[in-house]
Backbone atoms as SQL, in Angstrom:
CREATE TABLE atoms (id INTEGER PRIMARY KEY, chain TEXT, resi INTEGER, resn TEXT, atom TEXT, x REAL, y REAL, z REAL);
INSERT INTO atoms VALUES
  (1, 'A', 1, 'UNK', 'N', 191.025, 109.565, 108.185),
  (2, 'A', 1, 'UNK', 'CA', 190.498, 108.652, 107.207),
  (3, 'A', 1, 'UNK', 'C', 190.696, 109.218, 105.798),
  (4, 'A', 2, 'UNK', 'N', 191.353, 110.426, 106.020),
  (5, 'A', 2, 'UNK', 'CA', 191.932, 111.174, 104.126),
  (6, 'A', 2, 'UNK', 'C', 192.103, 109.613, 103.422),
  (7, 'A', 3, 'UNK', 'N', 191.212, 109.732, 102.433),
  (8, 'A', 3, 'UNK', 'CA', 192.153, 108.997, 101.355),
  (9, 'A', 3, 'UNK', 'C', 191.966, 107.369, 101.753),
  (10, 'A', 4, 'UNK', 'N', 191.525, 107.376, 102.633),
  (11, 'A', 4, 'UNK', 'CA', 191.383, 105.623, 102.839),
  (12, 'A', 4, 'UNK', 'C', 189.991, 105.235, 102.529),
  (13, 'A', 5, 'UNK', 'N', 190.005, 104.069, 102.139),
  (14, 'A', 5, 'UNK', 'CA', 188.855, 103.410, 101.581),
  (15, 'A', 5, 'UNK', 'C', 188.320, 102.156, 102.505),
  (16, 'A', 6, 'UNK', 'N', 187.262, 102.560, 103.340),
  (17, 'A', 6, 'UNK', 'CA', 186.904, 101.232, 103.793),
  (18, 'A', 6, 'UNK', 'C', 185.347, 101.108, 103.151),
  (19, 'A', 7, 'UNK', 'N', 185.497, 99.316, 102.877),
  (20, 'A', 7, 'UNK', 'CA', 183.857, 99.065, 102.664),
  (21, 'A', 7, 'UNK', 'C', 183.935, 97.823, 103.579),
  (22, 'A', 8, 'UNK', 'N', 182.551, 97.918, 103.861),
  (23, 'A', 8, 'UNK', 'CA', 181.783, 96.617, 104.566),
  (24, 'A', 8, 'UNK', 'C', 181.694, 95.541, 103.716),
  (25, 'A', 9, 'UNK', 'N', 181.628, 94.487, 104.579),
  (26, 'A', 9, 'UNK', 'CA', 181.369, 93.191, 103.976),
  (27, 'A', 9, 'UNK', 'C', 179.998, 93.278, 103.114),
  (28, 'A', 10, 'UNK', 'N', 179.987, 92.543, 102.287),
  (29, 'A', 10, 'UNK', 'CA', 178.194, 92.528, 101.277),
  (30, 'A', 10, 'UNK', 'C', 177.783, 91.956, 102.410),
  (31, 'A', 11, 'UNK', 'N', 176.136, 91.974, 102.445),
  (32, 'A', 11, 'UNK', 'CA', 174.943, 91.643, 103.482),
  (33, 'A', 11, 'UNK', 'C', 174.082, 91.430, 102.421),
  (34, 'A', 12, 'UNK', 'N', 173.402, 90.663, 102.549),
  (35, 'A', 12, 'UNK', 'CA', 172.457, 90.201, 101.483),
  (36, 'A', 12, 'UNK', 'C', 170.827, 89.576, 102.091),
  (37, 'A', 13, 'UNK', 'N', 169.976, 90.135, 102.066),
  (38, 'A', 13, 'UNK', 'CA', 168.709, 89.671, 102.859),
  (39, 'A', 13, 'UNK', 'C', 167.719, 88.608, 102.032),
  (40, 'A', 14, 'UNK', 'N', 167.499, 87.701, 103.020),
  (41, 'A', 14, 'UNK', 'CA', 166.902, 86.669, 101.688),
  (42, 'A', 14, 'UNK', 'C', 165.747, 86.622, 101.957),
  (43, 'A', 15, 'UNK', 'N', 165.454, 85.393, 101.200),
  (44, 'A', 15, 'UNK', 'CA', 163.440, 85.650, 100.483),
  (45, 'A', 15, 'UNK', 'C', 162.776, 85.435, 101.720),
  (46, 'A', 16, 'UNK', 'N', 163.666, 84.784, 103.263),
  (47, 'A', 16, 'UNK', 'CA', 162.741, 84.565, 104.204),
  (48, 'A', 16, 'UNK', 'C', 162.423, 86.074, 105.372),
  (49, 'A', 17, 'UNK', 'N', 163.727, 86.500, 105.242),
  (50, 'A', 17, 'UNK', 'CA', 163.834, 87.902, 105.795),
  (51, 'A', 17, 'UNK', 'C', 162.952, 89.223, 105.371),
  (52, 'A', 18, 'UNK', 'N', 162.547, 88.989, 104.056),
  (53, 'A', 18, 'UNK', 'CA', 161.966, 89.538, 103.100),
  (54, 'A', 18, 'UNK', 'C', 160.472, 89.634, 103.530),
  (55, 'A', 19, 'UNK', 'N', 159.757, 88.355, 103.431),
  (56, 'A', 19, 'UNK', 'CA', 158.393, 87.745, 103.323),
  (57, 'A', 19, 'UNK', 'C', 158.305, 87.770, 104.851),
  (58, 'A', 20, 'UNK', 'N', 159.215, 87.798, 105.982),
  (59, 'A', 20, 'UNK', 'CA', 158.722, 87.843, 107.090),
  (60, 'A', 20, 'UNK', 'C', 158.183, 89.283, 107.388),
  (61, 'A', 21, 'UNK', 'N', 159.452, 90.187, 107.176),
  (62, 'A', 21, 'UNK', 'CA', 158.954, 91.919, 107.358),
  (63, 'A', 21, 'UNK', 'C', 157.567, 92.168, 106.371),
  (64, 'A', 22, 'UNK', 'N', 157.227, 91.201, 105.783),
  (65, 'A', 22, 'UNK', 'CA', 155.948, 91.934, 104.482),
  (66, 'A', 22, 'UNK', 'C', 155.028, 91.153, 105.625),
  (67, 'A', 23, 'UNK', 'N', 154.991, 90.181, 105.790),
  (68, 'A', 23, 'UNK', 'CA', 153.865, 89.130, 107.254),
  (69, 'A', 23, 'UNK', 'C', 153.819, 90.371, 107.868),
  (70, 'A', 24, 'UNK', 'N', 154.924, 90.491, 108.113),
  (71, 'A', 24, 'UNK', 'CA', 154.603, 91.469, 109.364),
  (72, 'A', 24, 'UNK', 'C', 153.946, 92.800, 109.724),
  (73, 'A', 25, 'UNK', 'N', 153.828, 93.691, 108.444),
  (74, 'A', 25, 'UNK', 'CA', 153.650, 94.616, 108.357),
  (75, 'A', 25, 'UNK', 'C', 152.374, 94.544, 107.491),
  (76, 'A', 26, 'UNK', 'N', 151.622, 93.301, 107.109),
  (77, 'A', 26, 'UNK', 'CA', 150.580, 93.026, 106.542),
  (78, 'A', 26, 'UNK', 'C', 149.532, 92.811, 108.454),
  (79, 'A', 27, 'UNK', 'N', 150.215, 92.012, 108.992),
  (80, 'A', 27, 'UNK', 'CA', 149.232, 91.502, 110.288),
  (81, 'A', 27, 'UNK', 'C', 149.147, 92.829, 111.465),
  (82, 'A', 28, 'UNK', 'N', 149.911, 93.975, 111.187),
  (83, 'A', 28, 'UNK', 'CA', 150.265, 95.132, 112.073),
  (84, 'A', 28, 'UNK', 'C', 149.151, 95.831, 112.006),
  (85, 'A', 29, 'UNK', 'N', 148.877, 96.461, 112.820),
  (86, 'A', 29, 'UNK', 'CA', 147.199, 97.522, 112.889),
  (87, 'A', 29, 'UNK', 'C', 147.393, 98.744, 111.986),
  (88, 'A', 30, 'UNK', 'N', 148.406, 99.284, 111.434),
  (89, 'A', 30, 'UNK', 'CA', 148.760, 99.745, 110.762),
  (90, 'A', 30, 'UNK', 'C', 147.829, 99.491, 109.765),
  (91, 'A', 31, 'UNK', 'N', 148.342, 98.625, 108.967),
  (92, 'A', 31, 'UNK', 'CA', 148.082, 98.138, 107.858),
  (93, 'A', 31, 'UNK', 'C', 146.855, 97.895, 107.803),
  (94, 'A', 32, 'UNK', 'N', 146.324, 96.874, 108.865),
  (95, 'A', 32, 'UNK', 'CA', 144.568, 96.183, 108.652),
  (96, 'A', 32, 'UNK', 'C', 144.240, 97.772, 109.461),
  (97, 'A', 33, 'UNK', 'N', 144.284, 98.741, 109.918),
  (98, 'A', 33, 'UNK', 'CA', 143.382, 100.121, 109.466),
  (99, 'A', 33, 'UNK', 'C', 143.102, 100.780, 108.565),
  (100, 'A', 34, 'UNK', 'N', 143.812, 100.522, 107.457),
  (101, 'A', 34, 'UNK', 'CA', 143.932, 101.226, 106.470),
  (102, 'A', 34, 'UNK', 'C', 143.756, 100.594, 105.233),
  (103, 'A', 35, 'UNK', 'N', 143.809, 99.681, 105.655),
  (104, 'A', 35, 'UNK', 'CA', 143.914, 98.376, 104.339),
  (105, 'A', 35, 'UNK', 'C', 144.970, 97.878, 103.470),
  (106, 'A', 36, 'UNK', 'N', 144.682, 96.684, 103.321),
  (107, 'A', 36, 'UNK', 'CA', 146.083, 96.633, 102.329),
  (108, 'A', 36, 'UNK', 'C', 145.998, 95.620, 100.834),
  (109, 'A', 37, 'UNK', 'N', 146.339, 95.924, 100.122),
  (110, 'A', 37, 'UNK', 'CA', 146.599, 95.631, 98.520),
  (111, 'A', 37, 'UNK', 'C', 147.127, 94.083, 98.776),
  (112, 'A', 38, 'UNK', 'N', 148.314, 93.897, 99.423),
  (113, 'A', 38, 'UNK', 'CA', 148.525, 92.575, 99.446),
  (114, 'A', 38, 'UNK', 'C', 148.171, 91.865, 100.991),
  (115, 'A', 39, 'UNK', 'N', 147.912, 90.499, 100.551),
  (116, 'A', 39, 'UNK', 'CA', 146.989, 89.556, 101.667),
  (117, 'A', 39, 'UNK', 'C', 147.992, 88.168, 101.684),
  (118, 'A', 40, 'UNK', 'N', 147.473, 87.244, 102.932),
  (119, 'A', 40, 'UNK', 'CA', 148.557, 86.573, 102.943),
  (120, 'A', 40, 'UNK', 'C', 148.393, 85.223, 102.088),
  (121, 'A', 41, 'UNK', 'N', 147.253, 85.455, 101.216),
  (122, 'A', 41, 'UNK', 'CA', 146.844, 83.902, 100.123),
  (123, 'A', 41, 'UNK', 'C', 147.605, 84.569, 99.161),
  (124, 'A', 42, 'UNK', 'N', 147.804, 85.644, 98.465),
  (125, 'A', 42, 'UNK', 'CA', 148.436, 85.763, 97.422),
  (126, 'A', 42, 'UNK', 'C', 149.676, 84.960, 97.455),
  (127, 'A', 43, 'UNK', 'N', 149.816, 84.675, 95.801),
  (128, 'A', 43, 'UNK', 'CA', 150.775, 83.785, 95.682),
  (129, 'A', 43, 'UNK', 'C', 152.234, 84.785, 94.909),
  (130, 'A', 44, 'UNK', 'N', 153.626, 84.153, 95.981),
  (131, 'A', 44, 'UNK', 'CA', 154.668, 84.806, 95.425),
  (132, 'A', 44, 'UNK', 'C', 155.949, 84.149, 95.222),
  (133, 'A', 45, 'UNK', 'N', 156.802, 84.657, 94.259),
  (134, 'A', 45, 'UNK', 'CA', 157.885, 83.609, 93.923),
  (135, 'A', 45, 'UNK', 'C', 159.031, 83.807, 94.771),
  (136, 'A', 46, 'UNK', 'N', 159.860, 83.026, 95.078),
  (137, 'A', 46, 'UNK', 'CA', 161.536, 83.173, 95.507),
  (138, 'A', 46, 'UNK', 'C', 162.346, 82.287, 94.514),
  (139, 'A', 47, 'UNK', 'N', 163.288, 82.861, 94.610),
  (140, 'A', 47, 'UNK', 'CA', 164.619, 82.119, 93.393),
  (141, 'A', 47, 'UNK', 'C', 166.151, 82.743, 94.391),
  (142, 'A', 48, 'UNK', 'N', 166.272, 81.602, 94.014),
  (143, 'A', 48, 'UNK', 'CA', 168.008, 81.517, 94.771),
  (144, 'A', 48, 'UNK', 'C', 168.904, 81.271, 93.374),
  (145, 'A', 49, 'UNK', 'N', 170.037, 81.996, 93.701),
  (146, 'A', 49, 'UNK', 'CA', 170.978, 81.485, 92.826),
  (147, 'A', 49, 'UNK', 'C', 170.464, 80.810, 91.039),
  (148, 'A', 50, 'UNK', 'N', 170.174, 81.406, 90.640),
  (149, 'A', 50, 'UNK', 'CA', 169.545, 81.101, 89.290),
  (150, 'A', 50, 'UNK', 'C', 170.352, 81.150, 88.069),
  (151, 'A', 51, 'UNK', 'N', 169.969, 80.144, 87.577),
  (152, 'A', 51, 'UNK', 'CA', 171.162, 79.864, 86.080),
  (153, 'A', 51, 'UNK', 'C', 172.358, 78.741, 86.821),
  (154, 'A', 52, 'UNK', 'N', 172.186, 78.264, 88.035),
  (155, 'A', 52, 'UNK', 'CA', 173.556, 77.668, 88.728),
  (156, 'A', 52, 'UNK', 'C', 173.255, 76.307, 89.356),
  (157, 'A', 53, 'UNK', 'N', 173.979, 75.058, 89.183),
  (158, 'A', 53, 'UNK', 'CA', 173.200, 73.856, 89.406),
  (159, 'A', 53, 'UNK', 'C', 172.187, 73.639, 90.420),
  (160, 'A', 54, 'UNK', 'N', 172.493, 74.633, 91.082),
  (161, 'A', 54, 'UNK', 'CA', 171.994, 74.262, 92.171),
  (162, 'A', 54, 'UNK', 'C', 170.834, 75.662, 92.592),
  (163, 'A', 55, 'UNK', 'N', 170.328, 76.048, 91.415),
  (164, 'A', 55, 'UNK', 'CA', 169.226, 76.694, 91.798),
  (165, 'A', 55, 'UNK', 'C', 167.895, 76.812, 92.561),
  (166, 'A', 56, 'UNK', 'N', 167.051, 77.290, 93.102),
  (167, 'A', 56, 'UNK', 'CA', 165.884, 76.698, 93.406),
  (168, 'A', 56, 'UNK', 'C', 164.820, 77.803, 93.338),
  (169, 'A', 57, 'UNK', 'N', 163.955, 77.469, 92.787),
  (170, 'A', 57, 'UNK', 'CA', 162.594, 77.980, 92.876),
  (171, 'A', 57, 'UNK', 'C', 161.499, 77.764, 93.165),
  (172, 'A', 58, 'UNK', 'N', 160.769, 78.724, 93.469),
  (173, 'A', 58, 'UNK', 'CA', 159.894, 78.186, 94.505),
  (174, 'A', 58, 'UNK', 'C', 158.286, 79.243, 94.372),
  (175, 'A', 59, 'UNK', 'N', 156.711, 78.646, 94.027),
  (176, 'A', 59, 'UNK', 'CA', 155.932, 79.663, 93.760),
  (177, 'A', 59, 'UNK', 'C', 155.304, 78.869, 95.081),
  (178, 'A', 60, 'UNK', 'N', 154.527, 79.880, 95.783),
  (179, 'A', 60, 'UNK', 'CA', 153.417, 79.275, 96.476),
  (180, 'A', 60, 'UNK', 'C', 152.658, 80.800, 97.572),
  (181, 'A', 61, 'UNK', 'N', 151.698, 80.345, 98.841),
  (182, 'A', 61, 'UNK', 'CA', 151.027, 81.649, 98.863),
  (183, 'A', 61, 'UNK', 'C', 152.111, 82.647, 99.691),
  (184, 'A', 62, 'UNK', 'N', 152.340, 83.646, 99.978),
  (185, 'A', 62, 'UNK', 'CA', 153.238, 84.395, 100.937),
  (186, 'A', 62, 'UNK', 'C', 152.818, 83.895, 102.235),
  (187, 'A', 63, 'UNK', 'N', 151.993, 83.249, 102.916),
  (188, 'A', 63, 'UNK', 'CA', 152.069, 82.867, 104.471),
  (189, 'A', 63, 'UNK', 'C', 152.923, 81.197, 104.309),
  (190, 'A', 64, 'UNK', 'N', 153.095, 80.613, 103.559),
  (191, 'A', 64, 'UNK', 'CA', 153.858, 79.520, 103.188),
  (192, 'A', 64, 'UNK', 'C', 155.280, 79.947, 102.842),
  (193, 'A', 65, 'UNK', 'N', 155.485, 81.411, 102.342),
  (194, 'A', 65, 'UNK', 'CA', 157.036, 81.667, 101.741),
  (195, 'A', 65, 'UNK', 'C', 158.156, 81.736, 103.002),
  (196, 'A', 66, 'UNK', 'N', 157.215, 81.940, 104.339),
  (197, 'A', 66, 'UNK', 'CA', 158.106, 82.121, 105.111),
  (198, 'A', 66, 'UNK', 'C', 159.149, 80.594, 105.804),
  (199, 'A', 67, 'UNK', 'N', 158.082, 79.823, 105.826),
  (200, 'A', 67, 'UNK', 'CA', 158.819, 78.578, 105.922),
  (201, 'A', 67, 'UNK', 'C', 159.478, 77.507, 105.105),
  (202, 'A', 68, 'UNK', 'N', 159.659, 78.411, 103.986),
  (203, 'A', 68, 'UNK', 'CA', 160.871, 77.736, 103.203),
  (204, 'A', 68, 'UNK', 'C', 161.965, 77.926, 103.180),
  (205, 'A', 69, 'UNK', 'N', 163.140, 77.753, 102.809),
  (206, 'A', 69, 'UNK', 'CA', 164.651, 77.848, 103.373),
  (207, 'A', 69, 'UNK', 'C', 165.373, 77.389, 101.849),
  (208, 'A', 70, 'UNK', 'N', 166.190, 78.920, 101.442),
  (209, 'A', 70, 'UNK', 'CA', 166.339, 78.874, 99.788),
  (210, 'A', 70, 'UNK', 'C', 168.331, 78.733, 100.493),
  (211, 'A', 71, 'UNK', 'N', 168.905, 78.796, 100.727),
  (212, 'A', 71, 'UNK', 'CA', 170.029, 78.153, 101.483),
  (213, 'A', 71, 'UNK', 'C', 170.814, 79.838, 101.283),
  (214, 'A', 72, 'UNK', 'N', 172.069, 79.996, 100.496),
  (215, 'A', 72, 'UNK', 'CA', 173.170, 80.886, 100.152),
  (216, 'A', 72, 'UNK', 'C', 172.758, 81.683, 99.402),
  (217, 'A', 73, 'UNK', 'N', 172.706, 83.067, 99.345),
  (218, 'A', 73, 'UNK', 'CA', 172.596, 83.888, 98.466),
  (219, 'A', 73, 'UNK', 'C', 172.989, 83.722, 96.669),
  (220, 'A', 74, 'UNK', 'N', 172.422, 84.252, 95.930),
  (221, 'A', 74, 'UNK', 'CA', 171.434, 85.562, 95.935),
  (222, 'A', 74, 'UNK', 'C', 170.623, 85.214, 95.847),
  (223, 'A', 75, 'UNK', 'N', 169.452, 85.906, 96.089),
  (224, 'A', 75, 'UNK', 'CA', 167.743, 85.745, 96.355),
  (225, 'A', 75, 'UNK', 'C', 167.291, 86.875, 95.596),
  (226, 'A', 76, 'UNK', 'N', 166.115, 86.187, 95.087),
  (227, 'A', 76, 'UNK', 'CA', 165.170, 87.139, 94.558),
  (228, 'A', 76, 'UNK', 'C', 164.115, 86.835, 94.637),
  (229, 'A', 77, 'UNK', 'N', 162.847, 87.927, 95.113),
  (230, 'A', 77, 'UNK', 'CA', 161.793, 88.061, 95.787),
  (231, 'A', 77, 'UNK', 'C', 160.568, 88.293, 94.773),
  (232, 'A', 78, 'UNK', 'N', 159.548, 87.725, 94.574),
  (233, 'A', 78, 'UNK', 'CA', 158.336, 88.096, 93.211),
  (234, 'A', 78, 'UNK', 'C', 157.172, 88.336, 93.608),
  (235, 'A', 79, 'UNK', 'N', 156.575, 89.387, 93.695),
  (236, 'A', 79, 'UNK', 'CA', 155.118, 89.035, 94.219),
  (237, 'A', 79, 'UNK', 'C', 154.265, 89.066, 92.629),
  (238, 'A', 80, 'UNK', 'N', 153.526, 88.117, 92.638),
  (239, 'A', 80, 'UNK', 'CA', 153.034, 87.880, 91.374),
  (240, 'A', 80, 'UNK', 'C', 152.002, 89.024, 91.150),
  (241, 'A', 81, 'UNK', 'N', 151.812, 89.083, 89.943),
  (242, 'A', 81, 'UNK', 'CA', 150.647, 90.290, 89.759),
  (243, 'A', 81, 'UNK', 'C', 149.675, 89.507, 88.336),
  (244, 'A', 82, 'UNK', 'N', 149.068, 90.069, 88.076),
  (245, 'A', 82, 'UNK', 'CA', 148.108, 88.991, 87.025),
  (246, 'A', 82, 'UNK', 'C', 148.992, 88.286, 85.355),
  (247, 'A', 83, 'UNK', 'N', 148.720, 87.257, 85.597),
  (248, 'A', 83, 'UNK', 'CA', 150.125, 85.742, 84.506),
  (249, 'A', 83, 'UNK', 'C', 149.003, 86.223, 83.232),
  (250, 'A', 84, 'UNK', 'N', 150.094, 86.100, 82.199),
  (251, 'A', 84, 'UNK', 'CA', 149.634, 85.610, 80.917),
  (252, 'A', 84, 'UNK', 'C', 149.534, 84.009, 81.216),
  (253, 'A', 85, 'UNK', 'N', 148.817, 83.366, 80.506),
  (254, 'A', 85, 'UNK', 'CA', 148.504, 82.013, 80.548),
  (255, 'A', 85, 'UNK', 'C', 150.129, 81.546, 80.520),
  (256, 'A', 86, 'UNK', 'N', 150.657, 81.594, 79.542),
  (257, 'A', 86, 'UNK', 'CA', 151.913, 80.920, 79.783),
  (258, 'A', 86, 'UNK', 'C', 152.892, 81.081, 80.645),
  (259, 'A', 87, 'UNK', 'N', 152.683, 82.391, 81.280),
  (260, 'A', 87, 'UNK', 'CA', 153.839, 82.414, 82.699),
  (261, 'A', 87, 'UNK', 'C', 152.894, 81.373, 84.074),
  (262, 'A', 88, 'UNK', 'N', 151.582, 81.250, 83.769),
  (263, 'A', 88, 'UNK', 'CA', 150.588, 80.367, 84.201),
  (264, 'A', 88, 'UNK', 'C', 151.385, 79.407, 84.677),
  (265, 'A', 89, 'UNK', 'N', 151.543, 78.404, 82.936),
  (266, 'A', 89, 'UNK', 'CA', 151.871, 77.267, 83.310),
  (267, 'A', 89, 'UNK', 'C', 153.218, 77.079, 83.249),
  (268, 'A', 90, 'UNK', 'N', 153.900, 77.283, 83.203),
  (269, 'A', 90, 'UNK', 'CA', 155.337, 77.615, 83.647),
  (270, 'A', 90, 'UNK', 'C', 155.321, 77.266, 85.036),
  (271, 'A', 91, 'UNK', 'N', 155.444, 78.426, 85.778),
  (272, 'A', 91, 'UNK', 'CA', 155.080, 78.220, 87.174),
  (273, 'A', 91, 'UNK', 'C', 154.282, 77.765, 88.228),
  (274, 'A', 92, 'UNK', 'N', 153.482, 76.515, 87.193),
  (275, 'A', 92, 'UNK', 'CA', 152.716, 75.573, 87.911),
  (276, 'A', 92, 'UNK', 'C', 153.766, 74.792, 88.286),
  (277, 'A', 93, 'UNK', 'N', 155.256, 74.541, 87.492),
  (278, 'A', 93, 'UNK', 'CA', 155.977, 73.415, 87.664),
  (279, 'A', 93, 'UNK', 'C', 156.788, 73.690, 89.392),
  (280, 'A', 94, 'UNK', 'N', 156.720, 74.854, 89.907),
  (281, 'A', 94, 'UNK', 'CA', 157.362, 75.410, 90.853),
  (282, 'A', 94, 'UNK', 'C', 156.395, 75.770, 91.985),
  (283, 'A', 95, 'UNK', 'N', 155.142, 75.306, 91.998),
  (284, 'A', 95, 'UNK', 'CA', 154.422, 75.583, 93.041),
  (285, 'A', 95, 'UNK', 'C', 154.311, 74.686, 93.951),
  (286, 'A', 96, 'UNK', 'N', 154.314, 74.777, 94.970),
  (287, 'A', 96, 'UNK', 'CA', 154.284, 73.923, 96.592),
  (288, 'A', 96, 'UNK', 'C', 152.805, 73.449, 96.419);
């Protein structure tokens, strides 16, 4: 393999792959022994493909993020943390 260059195809994990392993590792005994910082009412964002006609965004609680379906990459994952009023209402327009 001197001198040769192989790369893998890109793999790209999206907002449902994402929010399922966080479900998951939130509902695991693990976690509820020890406690955990995030719960499944908190509310978190996904964005697909952004800036591109066909964008989509999406705010609502993380036990709802899993059954949404953001289609083709790229994805990006938000867990909200405390809004200035105006990122507030902004992202009222994007909530389920």
């Amino acid at each position: 393999m001197k001198g040769k260059k192989v790369y893998l195809p890109p793999k790209f994990m999206t907002v449902t792959q994402a929010v399922s392993q966080i479900v998951e590792a939130i509902e695991s005994k693990l976690i509820q022994d020890h406690g955990s910082v995030l719960k499944l009412d908190d509310f978190c964002i996904g964005l697909a493909r952004v800036g591109s006609d066909d964008q989509k965004i999406v705010r609502c609680p993380l036990s709802q993020m899993v059954k949404v379906e953001f289609g083709s990459p790229l994805h990006c994952f938000v867990i909200e943390g405390k809004l200035h009023p105006l990122e507030e209402d902004m992202l009222k327009l994007f909530t389920l």
